[in-house]
PyMOL Python script that loads the backbone (N, CA, C, O; Angstrom):
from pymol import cmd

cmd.read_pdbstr("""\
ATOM      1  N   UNK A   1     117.410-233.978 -37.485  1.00  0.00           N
ATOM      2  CA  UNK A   1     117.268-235.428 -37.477  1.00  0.00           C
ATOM      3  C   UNK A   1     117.135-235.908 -38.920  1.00  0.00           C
ATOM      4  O   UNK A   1     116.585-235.093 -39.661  1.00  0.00           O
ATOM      5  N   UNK A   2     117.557-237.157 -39.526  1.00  0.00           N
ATOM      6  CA  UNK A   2     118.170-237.504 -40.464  1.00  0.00           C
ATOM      7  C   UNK A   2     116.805-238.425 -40.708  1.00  0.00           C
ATOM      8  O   UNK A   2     116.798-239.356 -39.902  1.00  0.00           O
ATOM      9  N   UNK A   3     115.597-238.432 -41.628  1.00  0.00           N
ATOM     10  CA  UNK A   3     114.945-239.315 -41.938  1.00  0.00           C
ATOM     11  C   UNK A   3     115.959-240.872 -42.831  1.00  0.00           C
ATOM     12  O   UNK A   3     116.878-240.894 -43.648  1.00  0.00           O
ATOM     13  N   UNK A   4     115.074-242.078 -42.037  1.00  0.00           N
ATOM     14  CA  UNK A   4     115.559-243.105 -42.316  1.00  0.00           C
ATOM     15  C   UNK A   4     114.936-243.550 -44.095  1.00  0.00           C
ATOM     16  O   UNK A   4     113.806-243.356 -44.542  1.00  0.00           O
ATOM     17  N   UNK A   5     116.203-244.216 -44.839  1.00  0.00           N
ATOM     18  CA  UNK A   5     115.767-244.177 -46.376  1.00  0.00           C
ATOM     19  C   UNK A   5     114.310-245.553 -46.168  1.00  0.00           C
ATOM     20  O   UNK A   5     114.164-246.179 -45.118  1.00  0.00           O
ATOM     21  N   UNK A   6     113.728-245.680 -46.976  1.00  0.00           N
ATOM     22  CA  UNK A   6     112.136-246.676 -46.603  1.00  0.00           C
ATOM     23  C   UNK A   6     112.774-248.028 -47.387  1.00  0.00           C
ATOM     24  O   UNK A   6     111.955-248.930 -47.560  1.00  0.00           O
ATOM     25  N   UNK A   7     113.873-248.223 -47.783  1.00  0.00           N
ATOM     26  CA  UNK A   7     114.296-249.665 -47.607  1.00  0.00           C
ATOM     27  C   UNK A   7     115.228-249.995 -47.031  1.00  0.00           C
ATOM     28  O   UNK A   7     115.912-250.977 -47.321  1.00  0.00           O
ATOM     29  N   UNK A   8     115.468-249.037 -45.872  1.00  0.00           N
ATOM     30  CA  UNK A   8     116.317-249.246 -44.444  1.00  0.00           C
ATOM     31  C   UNK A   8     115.087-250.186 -43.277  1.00  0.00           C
ATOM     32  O   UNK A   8     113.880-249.949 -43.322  1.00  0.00           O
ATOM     33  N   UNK A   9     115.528-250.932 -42.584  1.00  0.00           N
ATOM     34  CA  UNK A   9     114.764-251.288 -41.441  1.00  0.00           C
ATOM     35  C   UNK A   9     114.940-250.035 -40.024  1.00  0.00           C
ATOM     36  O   UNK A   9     115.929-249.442 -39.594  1.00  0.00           O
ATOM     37  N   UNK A  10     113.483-250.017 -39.615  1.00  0.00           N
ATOM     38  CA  UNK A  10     113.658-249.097 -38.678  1.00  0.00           C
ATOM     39  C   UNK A  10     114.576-249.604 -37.299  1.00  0.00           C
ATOM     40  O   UNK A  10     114.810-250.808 -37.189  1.00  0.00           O
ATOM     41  N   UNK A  11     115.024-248.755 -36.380  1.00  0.00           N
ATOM     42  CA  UNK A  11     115.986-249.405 -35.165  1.00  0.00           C
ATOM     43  C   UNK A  11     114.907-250.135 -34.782  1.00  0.00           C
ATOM     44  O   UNK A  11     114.990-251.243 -35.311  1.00  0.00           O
ATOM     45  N   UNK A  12     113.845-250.026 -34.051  1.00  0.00           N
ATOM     46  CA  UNK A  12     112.755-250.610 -33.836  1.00  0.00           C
ATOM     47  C   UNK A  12     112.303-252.063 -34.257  1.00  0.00           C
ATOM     48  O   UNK A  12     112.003-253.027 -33.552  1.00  0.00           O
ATOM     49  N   UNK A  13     112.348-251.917 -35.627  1.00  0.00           N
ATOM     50  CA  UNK A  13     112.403-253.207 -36.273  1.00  0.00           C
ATOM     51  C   UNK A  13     113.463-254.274 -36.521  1.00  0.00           C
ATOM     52  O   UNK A  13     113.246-255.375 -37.027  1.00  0.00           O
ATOM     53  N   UNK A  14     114.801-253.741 -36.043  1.00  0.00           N
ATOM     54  CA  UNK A  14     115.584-254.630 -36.283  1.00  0.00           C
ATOM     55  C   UNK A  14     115.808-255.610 -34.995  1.00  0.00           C
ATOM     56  O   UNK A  14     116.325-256.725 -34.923  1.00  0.00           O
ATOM     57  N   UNK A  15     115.194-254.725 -33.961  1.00  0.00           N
ATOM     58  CA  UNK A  15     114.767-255.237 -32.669  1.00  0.00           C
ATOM     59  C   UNK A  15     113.769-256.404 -32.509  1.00  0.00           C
ATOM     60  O   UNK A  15     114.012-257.410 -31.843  1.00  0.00           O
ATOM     61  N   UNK A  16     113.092-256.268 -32.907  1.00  0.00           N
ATOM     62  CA  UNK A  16     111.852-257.524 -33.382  1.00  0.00           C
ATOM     63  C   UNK A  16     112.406-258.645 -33.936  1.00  0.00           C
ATOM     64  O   UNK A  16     113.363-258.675 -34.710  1.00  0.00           O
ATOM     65  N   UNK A  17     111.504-259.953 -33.331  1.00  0.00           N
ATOM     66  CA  UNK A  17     111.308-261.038 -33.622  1.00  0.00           C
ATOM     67  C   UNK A  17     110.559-261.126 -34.851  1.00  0.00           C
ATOM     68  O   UNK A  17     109.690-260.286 -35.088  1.00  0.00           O
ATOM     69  N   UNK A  18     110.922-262.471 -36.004  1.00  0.00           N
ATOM     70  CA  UNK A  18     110.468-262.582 -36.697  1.00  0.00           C
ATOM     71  C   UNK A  18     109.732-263.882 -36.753  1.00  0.00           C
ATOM     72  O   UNK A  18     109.570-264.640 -35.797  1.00  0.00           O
ATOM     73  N   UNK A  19     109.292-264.065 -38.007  1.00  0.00           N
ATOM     74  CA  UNK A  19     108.809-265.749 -37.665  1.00  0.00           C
ATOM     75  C   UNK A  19     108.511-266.027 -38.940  1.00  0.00           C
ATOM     76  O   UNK A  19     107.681-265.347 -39.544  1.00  0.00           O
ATOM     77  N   UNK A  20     109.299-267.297 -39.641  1.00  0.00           N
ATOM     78  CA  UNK A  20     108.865-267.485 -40.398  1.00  0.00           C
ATOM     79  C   UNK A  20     108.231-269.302 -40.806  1.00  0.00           C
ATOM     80  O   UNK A  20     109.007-270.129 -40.327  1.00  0.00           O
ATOM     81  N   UNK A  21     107.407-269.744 -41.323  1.00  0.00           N
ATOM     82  CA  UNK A  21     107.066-271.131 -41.386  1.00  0.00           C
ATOM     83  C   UNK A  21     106.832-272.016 -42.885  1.00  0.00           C
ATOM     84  O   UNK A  21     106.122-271.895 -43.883  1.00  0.00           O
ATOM     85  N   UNK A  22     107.867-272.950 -42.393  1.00  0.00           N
ATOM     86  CA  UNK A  22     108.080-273.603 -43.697  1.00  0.00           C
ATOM     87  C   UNK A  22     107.215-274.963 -43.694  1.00  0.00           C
ATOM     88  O   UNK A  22     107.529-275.820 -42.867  1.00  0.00           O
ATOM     89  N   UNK A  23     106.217-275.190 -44.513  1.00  0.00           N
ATOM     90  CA  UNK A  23     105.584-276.122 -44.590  1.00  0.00           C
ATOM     91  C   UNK A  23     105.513-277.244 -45.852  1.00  0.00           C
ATOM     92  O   UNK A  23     105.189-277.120 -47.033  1.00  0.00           O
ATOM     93  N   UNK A  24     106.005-278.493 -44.982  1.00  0.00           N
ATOM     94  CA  UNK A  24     106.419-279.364 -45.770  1.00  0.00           C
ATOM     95  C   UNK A  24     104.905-280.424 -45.885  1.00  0.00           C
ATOM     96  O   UNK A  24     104.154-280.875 -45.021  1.00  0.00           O
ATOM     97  N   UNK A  25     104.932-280.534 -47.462  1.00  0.00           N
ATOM     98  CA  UNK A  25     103.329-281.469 -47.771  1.00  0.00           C
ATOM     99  C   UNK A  25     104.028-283.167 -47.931  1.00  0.00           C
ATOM    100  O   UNK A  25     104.074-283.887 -48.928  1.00  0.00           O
ATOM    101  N   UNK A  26     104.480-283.398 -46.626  1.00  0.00           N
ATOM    102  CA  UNK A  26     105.164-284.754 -46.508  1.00  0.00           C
ATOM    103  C   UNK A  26     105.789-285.169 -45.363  1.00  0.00           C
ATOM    104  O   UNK A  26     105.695-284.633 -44.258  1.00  0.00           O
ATOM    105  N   UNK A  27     106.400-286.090 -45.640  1.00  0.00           N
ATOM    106  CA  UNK A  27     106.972-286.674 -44.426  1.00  0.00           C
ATOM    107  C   UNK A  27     108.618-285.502 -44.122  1.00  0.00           C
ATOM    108  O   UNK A  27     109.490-285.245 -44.952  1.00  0.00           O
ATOM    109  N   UNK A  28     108.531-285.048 -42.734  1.00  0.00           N
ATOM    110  CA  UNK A  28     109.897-283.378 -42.731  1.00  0.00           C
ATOM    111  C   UNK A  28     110.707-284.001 -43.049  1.00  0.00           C
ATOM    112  O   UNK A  28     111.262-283.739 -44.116  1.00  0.00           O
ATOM    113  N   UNK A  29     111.170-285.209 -42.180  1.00  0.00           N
ATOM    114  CA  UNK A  29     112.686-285.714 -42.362  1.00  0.00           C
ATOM    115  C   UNK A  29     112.900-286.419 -43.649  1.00  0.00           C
ATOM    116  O   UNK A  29     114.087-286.708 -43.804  1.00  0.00           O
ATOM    117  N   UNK A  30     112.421-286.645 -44.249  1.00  0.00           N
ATOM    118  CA  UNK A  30     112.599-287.232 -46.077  1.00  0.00           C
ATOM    119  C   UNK A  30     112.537-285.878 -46.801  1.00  0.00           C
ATOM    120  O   UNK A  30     112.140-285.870 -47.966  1.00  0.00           O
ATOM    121  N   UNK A  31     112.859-284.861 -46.266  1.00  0.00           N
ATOM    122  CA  UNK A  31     112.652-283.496 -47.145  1.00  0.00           C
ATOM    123  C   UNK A  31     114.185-282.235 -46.990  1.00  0.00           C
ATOM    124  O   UNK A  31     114.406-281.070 -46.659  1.00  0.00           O
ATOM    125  N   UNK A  32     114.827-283.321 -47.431  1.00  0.00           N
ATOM    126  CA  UNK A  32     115.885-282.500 -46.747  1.00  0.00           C
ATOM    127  C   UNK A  32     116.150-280.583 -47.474  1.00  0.00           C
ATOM    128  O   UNK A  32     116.621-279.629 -46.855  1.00  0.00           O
ATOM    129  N   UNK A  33     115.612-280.616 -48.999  1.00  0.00           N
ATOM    130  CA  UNK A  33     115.567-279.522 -49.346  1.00  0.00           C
ATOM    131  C   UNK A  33     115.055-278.659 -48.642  1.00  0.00           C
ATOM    132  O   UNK A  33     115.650-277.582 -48.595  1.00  0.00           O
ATOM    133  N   UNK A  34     113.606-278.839 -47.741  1.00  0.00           N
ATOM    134  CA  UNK A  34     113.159-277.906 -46.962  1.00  0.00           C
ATOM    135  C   UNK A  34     113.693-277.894 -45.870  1.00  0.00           C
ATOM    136  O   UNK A  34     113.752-276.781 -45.346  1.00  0.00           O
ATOM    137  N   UNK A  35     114.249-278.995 -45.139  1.00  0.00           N
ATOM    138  CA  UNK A  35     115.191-278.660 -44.111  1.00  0.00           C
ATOM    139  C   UNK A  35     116.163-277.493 -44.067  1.00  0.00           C
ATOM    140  O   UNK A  35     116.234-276.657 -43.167  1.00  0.00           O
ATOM    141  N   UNK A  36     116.947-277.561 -45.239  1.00  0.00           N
ATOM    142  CA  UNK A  36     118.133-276.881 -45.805  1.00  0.00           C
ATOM    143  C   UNK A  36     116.882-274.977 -45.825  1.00  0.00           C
ATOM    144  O   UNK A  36     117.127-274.211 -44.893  1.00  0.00           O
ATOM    145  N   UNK A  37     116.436-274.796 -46.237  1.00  0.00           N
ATOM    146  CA  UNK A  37     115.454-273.592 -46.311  1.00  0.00           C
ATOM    147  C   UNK A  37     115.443-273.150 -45.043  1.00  0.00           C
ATOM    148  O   UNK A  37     115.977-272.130 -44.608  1.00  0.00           O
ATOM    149  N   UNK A  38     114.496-274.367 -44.176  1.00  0.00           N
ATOM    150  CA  UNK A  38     114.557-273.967 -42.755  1.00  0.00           C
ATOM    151  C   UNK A  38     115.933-273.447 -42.236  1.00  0.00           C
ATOM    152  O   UNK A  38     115.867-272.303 -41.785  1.00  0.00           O
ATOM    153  N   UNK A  39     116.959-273.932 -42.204  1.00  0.00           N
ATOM    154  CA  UNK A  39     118.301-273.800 -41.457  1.00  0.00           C
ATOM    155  C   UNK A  39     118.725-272.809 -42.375  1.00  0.00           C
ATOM    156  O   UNK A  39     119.443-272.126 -41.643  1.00  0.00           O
ATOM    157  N   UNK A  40     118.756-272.318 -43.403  1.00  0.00           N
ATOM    158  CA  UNK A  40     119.054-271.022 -43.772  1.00  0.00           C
ATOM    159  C   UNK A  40     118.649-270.121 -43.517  1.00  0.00           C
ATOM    160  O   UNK A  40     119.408-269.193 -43.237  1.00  0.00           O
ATOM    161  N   UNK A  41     116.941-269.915 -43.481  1.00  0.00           N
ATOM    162  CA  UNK A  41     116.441-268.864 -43.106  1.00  0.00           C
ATOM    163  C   UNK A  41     116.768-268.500 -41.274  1.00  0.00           C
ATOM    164  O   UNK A  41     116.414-267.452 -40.733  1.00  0.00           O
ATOM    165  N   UNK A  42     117.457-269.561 -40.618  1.00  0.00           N
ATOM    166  CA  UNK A  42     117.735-269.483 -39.324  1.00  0.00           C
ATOM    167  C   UNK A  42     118.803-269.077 -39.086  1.00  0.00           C
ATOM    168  O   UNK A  42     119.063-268.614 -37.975  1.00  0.00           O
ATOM    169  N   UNK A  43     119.783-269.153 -40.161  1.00  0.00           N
ATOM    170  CA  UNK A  43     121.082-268.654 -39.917  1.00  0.00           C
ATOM    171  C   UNK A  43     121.690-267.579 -39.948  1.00  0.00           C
ATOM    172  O   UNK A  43     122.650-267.040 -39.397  1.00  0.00           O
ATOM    173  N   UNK A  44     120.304-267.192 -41.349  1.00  0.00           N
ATOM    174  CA  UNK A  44     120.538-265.669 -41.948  1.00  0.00           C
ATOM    175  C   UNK A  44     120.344-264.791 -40.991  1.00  0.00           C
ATOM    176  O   UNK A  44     121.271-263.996 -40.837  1.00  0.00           O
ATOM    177  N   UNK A  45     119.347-264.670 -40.231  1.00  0.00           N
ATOM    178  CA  UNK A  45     119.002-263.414 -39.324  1.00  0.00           C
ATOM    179  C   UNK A  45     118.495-264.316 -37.352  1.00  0.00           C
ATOM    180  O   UNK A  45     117.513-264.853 -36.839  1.00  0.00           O
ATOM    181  N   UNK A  46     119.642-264.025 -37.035  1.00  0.00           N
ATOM    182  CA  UNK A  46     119.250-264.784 -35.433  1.00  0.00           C
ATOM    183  C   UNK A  46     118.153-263.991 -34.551  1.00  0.00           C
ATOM    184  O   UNK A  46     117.746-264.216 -33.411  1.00  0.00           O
ATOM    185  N   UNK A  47     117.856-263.093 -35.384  1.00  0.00           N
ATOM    186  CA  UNK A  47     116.018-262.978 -34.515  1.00  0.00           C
ATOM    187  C   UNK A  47     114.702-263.496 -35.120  1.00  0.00           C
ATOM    188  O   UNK A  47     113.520-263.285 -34.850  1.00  0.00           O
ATOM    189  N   UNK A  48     115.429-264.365 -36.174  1.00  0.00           N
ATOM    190  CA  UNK A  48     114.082-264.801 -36.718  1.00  0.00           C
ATOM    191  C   UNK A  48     114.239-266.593 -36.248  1.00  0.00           C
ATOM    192  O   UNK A  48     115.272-267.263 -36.255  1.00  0.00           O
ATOM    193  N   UNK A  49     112.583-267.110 -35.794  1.00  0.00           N
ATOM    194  CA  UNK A  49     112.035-267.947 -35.438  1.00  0.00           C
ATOM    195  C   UNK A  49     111.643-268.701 -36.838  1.00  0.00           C
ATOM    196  O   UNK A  49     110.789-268.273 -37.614  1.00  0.00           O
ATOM    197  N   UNK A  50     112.216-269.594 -36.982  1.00  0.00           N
ATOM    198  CA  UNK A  50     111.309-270.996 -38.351  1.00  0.00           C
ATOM    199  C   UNK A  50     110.465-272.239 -37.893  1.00  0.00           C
ATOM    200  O   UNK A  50     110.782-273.250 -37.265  1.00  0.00           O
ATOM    201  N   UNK A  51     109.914-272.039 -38.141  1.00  0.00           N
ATOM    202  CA  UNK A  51     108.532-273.039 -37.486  1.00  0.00           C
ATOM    203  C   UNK A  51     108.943-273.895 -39.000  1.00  0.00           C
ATOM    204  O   UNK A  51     109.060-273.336 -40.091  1.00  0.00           O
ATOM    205  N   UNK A  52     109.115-275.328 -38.749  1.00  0.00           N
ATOM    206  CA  UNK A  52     109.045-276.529 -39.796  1.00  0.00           C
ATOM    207  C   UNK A  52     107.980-277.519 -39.364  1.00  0.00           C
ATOM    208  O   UNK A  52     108.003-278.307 -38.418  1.00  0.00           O
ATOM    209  N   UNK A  53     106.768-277.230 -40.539  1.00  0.00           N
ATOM    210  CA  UNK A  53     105.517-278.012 -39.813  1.00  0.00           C
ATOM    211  C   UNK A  53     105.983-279.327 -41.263  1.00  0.00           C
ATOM    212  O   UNK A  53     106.741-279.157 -42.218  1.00  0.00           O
ATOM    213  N   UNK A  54     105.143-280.598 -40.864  1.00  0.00           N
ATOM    214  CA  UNK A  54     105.002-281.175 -41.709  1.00  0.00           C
ATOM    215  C   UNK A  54     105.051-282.476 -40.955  1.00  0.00           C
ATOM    216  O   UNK A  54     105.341-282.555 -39.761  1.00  0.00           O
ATOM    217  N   UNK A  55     104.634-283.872 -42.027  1.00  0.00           N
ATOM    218  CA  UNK A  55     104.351-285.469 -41.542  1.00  0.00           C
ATOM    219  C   UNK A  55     105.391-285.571 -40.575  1.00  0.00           C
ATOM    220  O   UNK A  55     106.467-285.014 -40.792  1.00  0.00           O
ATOM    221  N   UNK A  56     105.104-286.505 -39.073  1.00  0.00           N
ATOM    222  CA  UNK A  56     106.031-287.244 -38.551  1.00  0.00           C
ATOM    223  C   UNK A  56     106.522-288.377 -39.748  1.00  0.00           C
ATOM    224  O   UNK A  56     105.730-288.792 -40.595  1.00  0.00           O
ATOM    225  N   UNK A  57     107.833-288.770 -39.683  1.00  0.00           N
ATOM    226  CA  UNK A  57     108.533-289.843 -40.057  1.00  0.00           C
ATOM    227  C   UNK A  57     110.019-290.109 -39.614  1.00  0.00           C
ATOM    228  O   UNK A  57     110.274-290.081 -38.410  1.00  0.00           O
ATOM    229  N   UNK A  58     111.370-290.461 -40.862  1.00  0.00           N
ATOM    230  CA  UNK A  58     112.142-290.009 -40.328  1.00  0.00           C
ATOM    231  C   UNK A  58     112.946-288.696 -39.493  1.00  0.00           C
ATOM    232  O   UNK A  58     112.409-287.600 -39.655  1.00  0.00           O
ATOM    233  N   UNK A  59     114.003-288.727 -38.747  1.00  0.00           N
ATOM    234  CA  UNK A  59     114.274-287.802 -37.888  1.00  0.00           C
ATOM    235  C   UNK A  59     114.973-286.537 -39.764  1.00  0.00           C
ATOM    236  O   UNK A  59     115.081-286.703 -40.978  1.00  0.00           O
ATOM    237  N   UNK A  60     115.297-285.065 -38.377  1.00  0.00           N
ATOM    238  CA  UNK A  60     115.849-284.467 -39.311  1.00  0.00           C
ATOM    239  C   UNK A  60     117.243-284.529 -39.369  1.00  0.00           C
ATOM    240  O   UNK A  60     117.739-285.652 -39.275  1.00  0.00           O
ATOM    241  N   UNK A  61     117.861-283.723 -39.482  1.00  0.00           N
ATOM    242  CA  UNK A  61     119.482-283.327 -39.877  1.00  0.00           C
ATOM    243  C   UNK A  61     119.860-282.871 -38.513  1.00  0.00           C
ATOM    244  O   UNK A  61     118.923-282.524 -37.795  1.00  0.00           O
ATOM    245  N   UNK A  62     120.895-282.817 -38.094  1.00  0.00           N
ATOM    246  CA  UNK A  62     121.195-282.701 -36.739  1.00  0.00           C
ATOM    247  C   UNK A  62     121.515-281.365 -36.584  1.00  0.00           C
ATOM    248  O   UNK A  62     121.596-280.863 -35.463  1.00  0.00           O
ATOM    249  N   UNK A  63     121.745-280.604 -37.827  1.00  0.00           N
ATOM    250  CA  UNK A  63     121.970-279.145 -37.723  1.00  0.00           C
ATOM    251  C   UNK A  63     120.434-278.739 -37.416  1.00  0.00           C
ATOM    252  O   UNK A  63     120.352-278.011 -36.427  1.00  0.00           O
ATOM    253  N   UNK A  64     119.442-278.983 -37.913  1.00  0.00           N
ATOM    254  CA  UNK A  64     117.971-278.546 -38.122  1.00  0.00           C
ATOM    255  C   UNK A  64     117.476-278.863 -36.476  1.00  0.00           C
ATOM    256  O   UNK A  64     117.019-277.954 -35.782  1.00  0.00           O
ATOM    257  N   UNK A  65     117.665-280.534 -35.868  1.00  0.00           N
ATOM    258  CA  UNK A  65     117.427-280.740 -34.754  1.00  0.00           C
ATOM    259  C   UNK A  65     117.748-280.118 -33.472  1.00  0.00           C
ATOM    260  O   UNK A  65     116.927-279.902 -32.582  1.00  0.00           O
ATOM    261  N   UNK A  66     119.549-279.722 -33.416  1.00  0.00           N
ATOM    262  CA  UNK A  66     119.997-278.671 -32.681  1.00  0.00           C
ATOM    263  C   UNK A  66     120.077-277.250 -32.438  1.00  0.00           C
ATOM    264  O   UNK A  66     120.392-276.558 -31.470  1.00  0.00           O
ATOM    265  N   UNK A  67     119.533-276.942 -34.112  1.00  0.00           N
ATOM    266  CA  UNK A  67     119.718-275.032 -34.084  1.00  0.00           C
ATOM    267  C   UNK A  67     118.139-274.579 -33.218  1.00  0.00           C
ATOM    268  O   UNK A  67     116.956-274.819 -33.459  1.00  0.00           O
ATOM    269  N   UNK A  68     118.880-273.796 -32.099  1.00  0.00           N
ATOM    270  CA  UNK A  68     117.950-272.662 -30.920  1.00  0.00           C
ATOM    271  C   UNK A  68     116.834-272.192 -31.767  1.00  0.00           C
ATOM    272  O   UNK A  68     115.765-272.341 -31.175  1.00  0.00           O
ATOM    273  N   UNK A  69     116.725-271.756 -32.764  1.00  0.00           N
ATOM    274  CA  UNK A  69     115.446-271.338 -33.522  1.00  0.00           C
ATOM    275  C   UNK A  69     114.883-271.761 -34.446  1.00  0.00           C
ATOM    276  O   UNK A  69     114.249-270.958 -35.130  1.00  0.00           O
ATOM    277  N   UNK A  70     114.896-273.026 -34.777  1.00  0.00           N
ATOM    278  CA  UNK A  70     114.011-273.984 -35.284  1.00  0.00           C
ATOM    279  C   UNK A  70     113.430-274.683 -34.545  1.00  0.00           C
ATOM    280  O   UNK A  70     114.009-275.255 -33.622  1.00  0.00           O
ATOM    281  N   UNK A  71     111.620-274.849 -34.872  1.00  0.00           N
ATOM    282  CA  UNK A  71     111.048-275.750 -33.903  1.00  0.00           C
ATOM    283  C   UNK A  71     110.207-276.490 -35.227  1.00  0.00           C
ATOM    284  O   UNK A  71     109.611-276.045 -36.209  1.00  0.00           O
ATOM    285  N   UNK A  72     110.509-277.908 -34.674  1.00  0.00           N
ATOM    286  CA  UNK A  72     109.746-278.506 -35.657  1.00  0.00           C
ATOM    287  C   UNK A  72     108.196-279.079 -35.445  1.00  0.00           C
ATOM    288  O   UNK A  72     108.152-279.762 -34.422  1.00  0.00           O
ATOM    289  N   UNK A  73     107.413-279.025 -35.862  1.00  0.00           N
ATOM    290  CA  UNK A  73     105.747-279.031 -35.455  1.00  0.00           C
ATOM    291  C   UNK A  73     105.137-280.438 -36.555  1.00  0.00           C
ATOM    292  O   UNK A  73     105.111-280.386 -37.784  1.00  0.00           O
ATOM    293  N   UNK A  74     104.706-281.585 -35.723  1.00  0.00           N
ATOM    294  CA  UNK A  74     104.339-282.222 -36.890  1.00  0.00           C
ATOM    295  C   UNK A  74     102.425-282.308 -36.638  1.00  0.00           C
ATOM    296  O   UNK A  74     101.710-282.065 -35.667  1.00  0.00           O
ATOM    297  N   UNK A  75     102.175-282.726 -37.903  1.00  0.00           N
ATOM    298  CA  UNK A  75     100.755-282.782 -38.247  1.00  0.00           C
ATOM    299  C   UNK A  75     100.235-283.942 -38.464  1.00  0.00           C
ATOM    300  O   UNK A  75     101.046-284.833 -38.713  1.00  0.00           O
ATOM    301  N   UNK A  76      98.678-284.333 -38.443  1.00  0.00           N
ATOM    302  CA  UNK A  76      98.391-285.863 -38.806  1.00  0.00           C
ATOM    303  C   UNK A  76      97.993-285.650 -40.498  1.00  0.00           C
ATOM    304  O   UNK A  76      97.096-284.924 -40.927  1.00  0.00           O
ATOM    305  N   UNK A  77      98.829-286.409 -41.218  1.00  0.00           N
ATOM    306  CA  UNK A  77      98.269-286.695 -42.719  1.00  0.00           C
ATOM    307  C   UNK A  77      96.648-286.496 -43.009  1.00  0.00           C
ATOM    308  O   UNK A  77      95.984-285.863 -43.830  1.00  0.00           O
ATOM    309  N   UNK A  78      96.431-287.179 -42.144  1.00  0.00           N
ATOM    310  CA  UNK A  78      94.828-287.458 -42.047  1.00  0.00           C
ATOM    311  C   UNK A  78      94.040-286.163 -41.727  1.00  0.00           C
ATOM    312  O   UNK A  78      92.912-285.861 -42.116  1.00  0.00           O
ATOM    313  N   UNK A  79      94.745-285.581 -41.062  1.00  0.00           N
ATOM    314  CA  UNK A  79      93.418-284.510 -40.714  1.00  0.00           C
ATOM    315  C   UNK A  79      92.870-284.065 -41.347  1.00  0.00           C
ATOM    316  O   UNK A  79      91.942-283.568 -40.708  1.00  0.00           O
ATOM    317  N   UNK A  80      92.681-283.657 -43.277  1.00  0.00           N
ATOM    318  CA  UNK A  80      91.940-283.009 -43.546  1.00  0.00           C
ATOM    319  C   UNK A  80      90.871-284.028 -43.509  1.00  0.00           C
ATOM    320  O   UNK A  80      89.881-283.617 -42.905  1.00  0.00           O
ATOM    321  N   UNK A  81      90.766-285.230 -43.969  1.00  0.00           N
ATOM    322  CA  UNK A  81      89.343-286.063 -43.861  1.00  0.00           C
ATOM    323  C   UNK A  81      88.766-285.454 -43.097  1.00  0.00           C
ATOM    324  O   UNK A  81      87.660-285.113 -43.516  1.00  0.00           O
ATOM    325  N   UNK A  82      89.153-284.919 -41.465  1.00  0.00           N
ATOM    326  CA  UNK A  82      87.776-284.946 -40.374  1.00  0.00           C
ATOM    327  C   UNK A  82      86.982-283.403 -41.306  1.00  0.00           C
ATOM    328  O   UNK A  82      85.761-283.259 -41.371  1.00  0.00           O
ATOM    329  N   UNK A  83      87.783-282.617 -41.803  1.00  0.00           N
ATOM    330  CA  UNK A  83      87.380-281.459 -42.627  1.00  0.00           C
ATOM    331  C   UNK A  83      85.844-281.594 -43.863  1.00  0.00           C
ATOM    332  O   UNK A  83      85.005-280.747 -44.169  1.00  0.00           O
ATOM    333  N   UNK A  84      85.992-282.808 -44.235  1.00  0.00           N
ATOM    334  CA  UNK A  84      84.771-283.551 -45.197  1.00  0.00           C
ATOM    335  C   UNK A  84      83.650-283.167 -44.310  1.00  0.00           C
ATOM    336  O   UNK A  84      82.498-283.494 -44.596  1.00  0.00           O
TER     337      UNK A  84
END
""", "prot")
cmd.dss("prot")
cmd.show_as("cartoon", "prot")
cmd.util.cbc("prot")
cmd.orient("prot")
């Protein structure tokens, strides 16, 4: 049996879900650079999951809105106050 080289992914691992989360300190849809991040990192590998957290405002990009493994998560501006 042929040991696997250690910057090979194991079969195992290529099997796995990933997840990665892009967090925008603003309003998502006025952020189209991180949009563009999000939808790359979604395109690159179709077992990986992108979580796009950040302000409700405008909508996103319709590629970002429609692609199966982007979910977009918004937050209240405000919440850290209740944190005080």
């Amino acid at each position: 049996m042929e040991d696997i080289p250690s910057h090979m992914p194991s079969p195992d691992a290529e099997r796995c879900r990933r997840h990665v989360v892009v967090l925008v300190l603003g309003d998502v849809g006025r952020s189209p650079r991180m949009q563009y991040h999000a939808l790359s990192l979604a395109q690159e590998d179709p077992a990986m999951d992108v979580s796009l957290v950040g302000y409700r405002g405008e909508r996103c990009i319709p590629a970002v809105e429609k692609h199966p493994n982007i979910h977009v998560y918004y937050v209240d501006p405000f919440a850290s106050e209740a944190l005080r």
